[in-house]
SEPA-146812 format. One record per residue (C-alpha): chain; y, x, z; residue number from 1; residue in one letter. Coordinates in Angstrom, 3 decimals, m for minus. Example, Ala and Ser with C-alpha at 12.3 -4.5 7.8 and 13.67 -1.06 7.14 Angstrom:
2
{'A' {m4.500 12.300 7.800} 1 'a'} {'A' {m1.060 13.670 7.140} 2 's'} 
//
This chain:
408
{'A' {135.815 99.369 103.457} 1 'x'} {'A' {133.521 102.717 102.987} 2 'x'} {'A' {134.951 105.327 102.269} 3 'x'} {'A' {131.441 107.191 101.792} 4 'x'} {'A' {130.977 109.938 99.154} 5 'x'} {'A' {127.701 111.835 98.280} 6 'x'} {'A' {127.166 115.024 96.448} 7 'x'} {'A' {124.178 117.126 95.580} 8 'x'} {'A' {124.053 120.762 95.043} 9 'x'} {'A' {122.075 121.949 91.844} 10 'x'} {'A' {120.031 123.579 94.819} 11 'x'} {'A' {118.532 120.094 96.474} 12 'x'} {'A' {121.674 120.117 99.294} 13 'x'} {'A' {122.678 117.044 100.887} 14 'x'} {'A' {126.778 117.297 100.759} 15 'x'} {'A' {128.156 113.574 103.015} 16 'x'} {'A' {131.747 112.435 104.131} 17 'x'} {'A' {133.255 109.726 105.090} 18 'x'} {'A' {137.198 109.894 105.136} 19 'x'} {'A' {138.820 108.703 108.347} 20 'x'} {'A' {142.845 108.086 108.088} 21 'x'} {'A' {143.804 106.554 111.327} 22 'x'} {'A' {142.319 110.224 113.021} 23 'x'} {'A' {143.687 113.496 112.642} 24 'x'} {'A' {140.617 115.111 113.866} 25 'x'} {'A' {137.619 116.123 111.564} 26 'x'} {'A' {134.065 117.060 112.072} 27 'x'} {'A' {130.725 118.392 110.077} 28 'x'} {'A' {127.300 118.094 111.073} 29 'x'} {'A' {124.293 120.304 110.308} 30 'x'} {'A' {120.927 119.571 109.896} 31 'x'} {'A' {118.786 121.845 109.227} 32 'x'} {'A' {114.546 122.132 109.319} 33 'x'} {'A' {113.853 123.913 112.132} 34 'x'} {'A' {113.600 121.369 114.807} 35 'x'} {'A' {110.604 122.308 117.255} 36 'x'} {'A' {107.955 119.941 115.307} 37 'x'} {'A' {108.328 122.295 112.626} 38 'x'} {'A' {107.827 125.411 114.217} 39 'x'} {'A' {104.758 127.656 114.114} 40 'x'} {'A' {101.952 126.839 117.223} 41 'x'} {'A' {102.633 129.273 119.980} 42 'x'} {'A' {106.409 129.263 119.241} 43 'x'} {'A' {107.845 126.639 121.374} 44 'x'} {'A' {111.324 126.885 122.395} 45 'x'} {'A' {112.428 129.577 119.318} 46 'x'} {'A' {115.162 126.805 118.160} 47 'x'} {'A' {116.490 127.140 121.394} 48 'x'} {'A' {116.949 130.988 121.289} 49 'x'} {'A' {118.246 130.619 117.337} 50 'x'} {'A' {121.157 128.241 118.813} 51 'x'} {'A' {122.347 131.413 120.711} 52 'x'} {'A' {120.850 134.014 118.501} 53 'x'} {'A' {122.475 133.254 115.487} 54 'x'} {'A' {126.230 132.893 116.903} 55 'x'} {'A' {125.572 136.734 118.109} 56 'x'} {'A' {127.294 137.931 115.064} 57 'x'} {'A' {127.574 137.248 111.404} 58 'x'} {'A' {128.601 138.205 108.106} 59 'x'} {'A' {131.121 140.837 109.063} 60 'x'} {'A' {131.621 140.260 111.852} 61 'x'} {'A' {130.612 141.148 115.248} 62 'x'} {'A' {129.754 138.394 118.009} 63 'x'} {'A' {133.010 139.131 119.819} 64 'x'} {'A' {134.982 138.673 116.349} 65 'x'} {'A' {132.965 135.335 115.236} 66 'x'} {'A' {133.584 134.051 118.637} 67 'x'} {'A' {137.414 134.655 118.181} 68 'x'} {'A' {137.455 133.415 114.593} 69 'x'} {'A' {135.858 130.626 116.043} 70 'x'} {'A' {137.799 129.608 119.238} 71 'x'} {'A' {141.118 130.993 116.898} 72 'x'} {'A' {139.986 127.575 114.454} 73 'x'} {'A' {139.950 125.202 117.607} 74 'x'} {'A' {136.633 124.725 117.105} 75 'x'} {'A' {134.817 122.332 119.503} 76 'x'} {'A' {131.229 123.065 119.014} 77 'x'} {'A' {127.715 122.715 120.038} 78 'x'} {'A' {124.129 122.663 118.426} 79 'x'} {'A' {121.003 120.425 119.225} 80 'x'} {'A' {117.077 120.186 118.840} 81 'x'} {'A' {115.362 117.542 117.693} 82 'x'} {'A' {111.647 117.175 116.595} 83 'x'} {'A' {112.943 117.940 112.657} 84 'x'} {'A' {116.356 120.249 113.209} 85 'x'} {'A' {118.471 122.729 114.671} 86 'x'} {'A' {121.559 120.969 114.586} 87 'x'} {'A' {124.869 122.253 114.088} 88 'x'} {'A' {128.492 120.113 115.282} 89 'x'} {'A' {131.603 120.781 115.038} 90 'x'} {'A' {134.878 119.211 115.672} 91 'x'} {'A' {138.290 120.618 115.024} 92 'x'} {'A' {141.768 119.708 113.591} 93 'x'} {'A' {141.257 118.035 109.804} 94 'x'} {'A' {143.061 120.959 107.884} 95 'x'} {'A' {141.149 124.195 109.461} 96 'x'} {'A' {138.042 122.328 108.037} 97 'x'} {'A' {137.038 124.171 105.318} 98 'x'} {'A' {137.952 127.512 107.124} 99 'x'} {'A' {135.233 126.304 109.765} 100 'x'} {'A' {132.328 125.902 107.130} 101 'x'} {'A' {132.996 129.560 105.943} 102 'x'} {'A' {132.137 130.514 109.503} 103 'x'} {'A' {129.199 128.545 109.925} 104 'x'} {'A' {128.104 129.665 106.121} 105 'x'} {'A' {128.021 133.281 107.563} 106 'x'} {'A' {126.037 131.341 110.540} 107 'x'} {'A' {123.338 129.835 108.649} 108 'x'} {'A' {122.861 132.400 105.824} 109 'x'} {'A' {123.922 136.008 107.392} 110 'x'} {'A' {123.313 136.516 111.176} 111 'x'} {'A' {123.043 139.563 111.897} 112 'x'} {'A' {120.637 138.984 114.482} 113 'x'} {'A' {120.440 142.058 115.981} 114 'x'} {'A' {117.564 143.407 118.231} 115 'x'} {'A' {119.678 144.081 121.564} 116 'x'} {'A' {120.737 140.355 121.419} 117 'x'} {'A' {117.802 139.109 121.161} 118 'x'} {'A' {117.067 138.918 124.416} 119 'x'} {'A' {120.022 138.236 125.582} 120 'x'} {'A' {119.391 134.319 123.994} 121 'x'} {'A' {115.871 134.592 125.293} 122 'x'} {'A' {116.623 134.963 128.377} 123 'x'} {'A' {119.534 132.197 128.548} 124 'x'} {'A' {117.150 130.300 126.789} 125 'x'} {'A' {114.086 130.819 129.471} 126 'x'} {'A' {116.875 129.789 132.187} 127 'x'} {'A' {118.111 126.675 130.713} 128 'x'} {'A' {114.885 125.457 130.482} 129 'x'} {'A' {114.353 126.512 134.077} 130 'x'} {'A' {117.225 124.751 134.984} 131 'x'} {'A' {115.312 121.459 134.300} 132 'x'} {'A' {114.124 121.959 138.029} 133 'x'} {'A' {117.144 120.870 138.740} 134 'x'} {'A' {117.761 118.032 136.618} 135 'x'} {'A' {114.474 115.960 137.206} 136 'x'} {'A' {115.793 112.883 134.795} 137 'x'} {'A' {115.857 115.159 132.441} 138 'x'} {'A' {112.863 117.060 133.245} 139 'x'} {'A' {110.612 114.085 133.309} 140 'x'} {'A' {111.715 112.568 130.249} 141 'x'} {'A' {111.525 115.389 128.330} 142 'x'} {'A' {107.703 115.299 129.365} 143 'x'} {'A' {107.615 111.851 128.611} 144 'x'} {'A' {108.361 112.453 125.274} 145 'x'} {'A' {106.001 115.052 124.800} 146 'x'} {'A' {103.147 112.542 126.554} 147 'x'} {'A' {104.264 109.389 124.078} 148 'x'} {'A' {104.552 111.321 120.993} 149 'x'} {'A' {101.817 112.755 118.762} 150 'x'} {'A' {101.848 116.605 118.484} 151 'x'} {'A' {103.872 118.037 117.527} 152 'x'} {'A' {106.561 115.184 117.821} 153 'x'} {'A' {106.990 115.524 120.895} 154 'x'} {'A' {107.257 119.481 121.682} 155 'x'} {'A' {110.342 119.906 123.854} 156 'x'} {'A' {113.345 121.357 122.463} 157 'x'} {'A' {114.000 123.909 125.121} 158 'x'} {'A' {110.685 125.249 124.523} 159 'x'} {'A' {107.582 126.104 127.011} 160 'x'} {'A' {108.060 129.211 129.338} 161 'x'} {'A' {105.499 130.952 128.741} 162 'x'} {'A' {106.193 131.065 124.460} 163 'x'} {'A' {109.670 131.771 125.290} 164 'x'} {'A' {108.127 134.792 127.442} 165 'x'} {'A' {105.926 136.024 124.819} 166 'x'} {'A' {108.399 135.071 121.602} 167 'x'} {'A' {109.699 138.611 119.793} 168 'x'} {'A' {112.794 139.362 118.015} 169 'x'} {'A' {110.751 139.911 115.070} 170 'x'} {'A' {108.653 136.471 115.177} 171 'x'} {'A' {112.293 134.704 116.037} 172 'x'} {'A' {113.789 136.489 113.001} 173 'x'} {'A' {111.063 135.473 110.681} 174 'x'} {'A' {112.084 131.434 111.784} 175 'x'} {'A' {115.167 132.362 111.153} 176 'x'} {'A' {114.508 133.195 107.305} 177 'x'} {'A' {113.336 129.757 106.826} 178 'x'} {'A' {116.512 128.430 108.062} 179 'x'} {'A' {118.071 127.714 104.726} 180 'x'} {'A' {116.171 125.250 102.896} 181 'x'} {'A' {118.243 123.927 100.451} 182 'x'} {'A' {115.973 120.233 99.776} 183 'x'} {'A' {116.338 119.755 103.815} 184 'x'} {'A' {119.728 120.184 105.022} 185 'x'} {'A' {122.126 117.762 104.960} 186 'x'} {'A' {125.941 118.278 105.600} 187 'x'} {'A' {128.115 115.416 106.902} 188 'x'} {'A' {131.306 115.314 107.391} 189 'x'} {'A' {133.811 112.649 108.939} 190 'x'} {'A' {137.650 112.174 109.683} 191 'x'} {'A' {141.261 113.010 107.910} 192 'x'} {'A' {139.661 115.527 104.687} 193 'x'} {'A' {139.657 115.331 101.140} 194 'x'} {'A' {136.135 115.293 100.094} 195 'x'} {'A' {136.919 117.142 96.528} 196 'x'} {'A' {137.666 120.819 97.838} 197 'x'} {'A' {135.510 120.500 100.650} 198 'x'} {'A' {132.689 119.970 98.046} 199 'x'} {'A' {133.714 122.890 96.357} 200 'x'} {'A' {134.059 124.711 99.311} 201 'x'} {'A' {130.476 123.969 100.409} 202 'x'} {'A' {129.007 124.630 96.574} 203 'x'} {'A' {130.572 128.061 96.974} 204 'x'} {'A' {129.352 128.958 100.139} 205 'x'} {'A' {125.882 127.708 99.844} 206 'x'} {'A' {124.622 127.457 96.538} 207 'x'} {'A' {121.638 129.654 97.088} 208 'x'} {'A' {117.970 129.307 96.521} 209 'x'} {'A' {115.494 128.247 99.308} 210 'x'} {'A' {114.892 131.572 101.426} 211 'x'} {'A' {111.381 129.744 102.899} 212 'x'} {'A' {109.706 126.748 104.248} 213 'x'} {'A' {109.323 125.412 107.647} 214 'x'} {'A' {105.863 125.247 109.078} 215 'x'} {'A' {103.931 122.222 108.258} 216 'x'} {'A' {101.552 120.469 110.923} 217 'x'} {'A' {98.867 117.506 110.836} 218 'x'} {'A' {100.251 115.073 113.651} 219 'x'} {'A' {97.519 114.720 116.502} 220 'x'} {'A' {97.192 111.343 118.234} 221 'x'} {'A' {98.998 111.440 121.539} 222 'x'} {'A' {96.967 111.127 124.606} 223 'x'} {'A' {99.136 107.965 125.415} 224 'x'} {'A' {97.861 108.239 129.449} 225 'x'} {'A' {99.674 109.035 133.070} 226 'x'} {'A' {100.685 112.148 134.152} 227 'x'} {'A' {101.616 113.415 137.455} 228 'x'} {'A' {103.401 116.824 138.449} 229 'x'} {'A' {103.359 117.516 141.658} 230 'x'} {'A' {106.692 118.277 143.588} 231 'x'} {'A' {107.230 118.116 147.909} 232 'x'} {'A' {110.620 116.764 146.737} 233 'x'} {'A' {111.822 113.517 148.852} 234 'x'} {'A' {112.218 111.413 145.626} 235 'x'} {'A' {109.770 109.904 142.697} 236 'x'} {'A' {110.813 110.158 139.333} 237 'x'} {'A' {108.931 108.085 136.887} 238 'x'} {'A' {109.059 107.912 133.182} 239 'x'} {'A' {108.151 105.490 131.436} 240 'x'} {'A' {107.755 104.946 126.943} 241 'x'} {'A' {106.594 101.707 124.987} 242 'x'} {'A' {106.203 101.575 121.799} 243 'x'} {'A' {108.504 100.268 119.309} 244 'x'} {'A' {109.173 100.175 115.143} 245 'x'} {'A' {110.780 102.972 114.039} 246 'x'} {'A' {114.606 102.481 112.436} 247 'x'} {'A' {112.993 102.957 109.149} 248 'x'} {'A' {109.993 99.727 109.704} 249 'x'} {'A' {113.354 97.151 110.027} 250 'x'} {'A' {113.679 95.325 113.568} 251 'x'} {'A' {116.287 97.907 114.870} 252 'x'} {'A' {118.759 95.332 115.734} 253 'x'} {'A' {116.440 92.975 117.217} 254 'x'} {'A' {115.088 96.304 119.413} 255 'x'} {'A' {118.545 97.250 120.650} 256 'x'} {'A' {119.529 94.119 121.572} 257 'x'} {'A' {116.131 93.782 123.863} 258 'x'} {'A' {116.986 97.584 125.099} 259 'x'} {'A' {120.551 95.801 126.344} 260 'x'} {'A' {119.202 93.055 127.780} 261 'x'} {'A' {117.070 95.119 129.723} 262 'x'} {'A' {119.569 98.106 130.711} 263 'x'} {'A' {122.882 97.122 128.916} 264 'x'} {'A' {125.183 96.672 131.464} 265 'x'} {'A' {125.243 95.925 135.930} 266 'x'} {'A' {123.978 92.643 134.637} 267 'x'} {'A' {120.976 93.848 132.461} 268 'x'} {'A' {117.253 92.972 134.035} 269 'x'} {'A' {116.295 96.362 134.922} 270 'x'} {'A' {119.493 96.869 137.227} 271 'x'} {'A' {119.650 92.896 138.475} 272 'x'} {'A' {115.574 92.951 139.544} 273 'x'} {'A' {114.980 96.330 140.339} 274 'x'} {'A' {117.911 97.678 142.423} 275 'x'} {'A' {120.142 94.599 143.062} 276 'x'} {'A' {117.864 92.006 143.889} 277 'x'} {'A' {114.831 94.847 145.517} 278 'x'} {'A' {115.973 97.505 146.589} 279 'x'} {'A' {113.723 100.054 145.061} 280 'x'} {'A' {115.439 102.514 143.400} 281 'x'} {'A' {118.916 104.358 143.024} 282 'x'} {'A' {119.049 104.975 139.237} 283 'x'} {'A' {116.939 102.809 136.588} 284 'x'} {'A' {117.987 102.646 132.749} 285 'x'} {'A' {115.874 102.179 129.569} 286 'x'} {'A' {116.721 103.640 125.588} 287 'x'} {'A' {115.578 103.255 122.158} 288 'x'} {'A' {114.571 106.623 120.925} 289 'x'} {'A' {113.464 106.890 117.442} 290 'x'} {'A' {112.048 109.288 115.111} 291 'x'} {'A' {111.356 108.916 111.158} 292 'x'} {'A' {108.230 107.586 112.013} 293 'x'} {'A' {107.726 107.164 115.355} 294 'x'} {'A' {109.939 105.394 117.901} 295 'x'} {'A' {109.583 104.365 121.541} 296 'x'} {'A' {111.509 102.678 124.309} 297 'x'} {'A' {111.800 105.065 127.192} 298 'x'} {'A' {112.782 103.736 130.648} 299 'x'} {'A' {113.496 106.233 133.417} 300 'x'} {'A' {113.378 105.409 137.877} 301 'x'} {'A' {114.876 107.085 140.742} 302 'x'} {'A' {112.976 106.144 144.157} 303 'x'} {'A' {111.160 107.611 147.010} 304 'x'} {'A' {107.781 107.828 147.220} 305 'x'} {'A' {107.094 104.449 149.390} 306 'x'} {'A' {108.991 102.186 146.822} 307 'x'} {'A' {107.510 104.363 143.283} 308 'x'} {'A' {104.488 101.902 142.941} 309 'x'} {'A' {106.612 98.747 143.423} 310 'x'} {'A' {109.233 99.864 141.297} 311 'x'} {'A' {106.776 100.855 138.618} 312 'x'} {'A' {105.145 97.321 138.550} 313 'x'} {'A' {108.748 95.396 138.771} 314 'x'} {'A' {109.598 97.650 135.507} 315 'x'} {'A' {106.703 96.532 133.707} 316 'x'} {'A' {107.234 93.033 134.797} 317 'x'} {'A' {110.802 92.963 133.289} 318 'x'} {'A' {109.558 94.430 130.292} 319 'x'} {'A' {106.566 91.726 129.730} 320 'x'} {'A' {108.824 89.013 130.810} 321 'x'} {'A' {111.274 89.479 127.588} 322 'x'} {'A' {108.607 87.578 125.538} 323 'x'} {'A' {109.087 84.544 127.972} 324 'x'} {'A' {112.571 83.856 126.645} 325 'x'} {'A' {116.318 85.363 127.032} 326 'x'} {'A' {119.425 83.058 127.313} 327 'x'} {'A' {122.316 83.045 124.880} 328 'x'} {'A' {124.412 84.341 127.330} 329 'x'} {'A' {122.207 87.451 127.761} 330 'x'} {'A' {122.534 88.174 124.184} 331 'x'} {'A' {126.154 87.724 123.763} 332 'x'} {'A' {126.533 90.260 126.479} 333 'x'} {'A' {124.652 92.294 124.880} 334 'x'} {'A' {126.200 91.439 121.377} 335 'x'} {'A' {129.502 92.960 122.733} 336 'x'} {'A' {128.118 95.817 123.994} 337 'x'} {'A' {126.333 96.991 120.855} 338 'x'} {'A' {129.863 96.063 119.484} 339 'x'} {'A' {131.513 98.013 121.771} 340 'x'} {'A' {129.459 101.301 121.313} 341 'x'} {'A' {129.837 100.823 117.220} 342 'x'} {'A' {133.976 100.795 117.778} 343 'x'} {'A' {133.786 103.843 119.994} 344 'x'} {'A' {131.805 105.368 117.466} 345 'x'} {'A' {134.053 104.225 115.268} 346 'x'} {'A' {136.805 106.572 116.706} 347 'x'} {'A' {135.562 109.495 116.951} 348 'x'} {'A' {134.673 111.390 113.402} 349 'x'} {'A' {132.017 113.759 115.575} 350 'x'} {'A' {130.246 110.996 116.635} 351 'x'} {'A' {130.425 109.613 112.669} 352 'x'} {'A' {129.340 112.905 111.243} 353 'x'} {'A' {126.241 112.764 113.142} 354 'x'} {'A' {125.324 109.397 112.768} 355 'x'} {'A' {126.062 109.690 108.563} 356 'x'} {'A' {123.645 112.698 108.787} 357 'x'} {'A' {120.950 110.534 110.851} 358 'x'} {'A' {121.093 107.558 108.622} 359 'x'} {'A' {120.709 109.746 105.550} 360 'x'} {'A' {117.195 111.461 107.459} 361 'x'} {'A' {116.242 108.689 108.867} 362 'x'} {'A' {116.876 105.560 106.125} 363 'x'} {'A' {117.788 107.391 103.431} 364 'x'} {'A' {121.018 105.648 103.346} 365 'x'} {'A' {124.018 105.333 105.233} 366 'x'} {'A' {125.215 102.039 106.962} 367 'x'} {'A' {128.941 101.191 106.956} 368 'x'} {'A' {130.145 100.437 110.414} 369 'x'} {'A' {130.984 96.944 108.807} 370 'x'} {'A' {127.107 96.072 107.971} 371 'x'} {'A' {126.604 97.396 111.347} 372 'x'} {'A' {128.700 95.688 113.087} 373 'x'} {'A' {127.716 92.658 110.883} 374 'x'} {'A' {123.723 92.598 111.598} 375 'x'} {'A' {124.624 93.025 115.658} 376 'x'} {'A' {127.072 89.631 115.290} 377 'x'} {'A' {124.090 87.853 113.495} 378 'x'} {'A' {121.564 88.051 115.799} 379 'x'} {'A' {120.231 84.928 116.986} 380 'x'} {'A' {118.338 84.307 120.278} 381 'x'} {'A' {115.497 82.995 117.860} 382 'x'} {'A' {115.530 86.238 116.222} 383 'x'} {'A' {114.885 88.592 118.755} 384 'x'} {'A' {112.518 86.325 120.158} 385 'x'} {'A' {110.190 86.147 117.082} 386 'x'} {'A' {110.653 90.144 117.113} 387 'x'} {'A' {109.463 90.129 120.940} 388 'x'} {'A' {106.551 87.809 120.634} 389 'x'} {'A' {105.632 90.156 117.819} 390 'x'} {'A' {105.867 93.383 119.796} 391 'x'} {'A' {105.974 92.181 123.890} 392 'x'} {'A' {105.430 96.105 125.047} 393 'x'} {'A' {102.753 95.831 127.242} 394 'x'} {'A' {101.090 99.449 126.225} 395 'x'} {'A' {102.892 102.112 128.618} 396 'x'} {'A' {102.902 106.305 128.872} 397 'x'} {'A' {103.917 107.657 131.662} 398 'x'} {'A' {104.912 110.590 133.750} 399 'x'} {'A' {106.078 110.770 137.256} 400 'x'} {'A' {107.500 114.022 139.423} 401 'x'} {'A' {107.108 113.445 143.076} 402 'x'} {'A' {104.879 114.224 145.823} 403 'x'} {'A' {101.839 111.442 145.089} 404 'x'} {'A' {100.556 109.460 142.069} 405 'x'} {'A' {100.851 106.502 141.132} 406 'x'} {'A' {98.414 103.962 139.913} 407 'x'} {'A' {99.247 102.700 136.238} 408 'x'} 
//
């Protein structure tokens, strides 16, 4: 049973919880519209400096103080950018909760964002992102997804250097001010709470009027071809994104149950064919990754440079192949899989919060776990099927980081 409740401020906010009794733990999630599709052109990366920025001091207090009155609640935190928000998360124990979203009210609505700390987060930003050098998974997917995506869906979150070099305290200030729109954030919140004085709470602290608008953009149609970066590294790291429905266009179950047949488990195709059976690579795994209206299955290969072309065409071949036929026992596998993700998720009110919050974005609902876990146990191997025949992903992006190309 759900126990879901929804509440809207006079002000167009998006108030979400979902009570939790069997945890003791409770956590909120943020969204709000400044992910990096909705920033101004030439200000890539300006959510990533507003994730430090803004916890440099607020409301009365200093960023020494807020850091104390936050660590003092137990407060497990972190923030996140995605093509439409800065995110905000937060775990701690149930009963400091509403004592937490005073803080982050000061957060959202009075940083003091002062001048000298500017570039402080600027600079941290600039070396996280720099950092990527070092993490080459991560480095070529995030340029996958700027590749697959039409602009600006898929500007990277960490930003570009060379906007992060020439962003000012004064342009990052401005983005700040258009932080709190009231129509586009959504508050969720998950685990042992009572839902009344929490709304109250929230009302209180946020019933304001929009302070601005986030930048609008015309998408432009991705370039959807192969690109190489160069890199006298001994390894080949290849990225590859097909396109899939997005949650929103139906099919997700069918999708995620082809993703986990592919790259579920030691016994998904991808691992079997790839590095069992081959050879060819030390690290291979696919994902769903979905937008509102855009979505993608991304696919990501560890090998040297003799084995990249081999491992590329193997990849493809396990993809195309899905349309051939899978077995039953390939989908139950990957029935209890899905299954066991969904009961994980299950038990743990952060990852709750944040998937409440997505499914209000995204669908403009939110599933119970039961219908979830429901639609997973009635897939049939006839289903997915008809879904693959309808969309065999044959139509690839890609990006590789290595020493050569690669012919795709």
């Amino acid at each position: 049973m759900q126990n879901l409740n929804h509440y809207q401020l006079a002000n167009g906010m998006t108030l979400l919880g979902e009570r939790m009794d069997h945890i003791q733990s409770a956590s909120f999630h943020i969204l709000t519209p400044l992910g990096a599709a909705r920033l101004a052109d030439g200000c890539c990366g300006a959510a990533s400096v507003l994730a430090d920025w803004l916890f440099r001091g607020a409301g009365d207090r200093s960023s020494r103080q807020l850091v104390e009155a936050l660590d003092n609640l137990g407060i497990h935190r972190n923030t996140g950018i995605t093509p439409y928000h800065l995110t905000f998360n937060a775990a701690l124990e149930g009963s400091n909760l509403q004592a937490a979203l005073e803080l982050y009210a000061d957060i959202l609505l009075a940083p003091k964002l002062e001048a000298e700390q500017f570039e402080l987060s600027r600079n941290l930003a600039i070396q996280e992102l720099k950092g990527l050098d070092d993490d080459p998974r991560g480095k070529v997917m995030m340029l996958l997804y700027e590749q697959f995506y039409p602009d600006p869906f898929g500007r990277p979150g960490q930003g570009k250097e060379a906007e992060l070099e020439a962003l000012t305290a004064g342009q990052c200030a401005d983005i700040a001010a258009q932080l709190f729109d009231p129509s586009q954030v959504i508050v969720s919140a998950a685990g042992k709470f009572d839902f009344e004085p929490v709304c109250r709470a929230v009302e209180g602290l946020f019933d304001r009027p929009a302070a601005g608008a986030p930048t609008s953009h015309t998408p432009a149609p991705a370039p959807r071809r192969y690109a190489h970066y160069p890199n006298e590294g001994a390894q080949m790291h290849i990225g590859l994104m097909t396109e899939a429905p997005p949650i929103s266009a139906g099919h997700y179950y069918e999708t995620m149950a082809a993703v986990s047949i592919l790259s579920g488990s030691m016994s998904s195709r991808l691992f079997t064919e790839v590095r069992e059976k081959r050879g060819l690579c030390y690290a291979v795994g696919a994902r769903y990754h979905t937008l509102k209206d855009h979505a993608g299955i991304a696919c990501y290969a560890g090998t040297t440079p003799d084995k990249a072309q081999q491992t590329l065409e193997v990849i493809r071949q396990q993809f195309g192949q899905l349309k051939d036929g899978i077995t039953d026992d390939e989908l139950q596998r990957a029935k209890i899989g899905l299954k066991s993700s969904l009961i994980m998720k299950s038990e743990s009110s952060g990852a709750r919060a944040a998937g409440i919050a997505g499914d209000h974005f995204l669908l403009g609902r939110v599933r119970p776990l039961e219908e979830i876990r429901q639609a997973i146990e009635n897939l049939t191997v006839d289903a997915v099927m008809d879904f693959l025949r309808q969309h065999p992903f044959e139509t690839f992006t890609a990006v590789t980081i290595g020493p050569k190309e690669i012919r795709v």
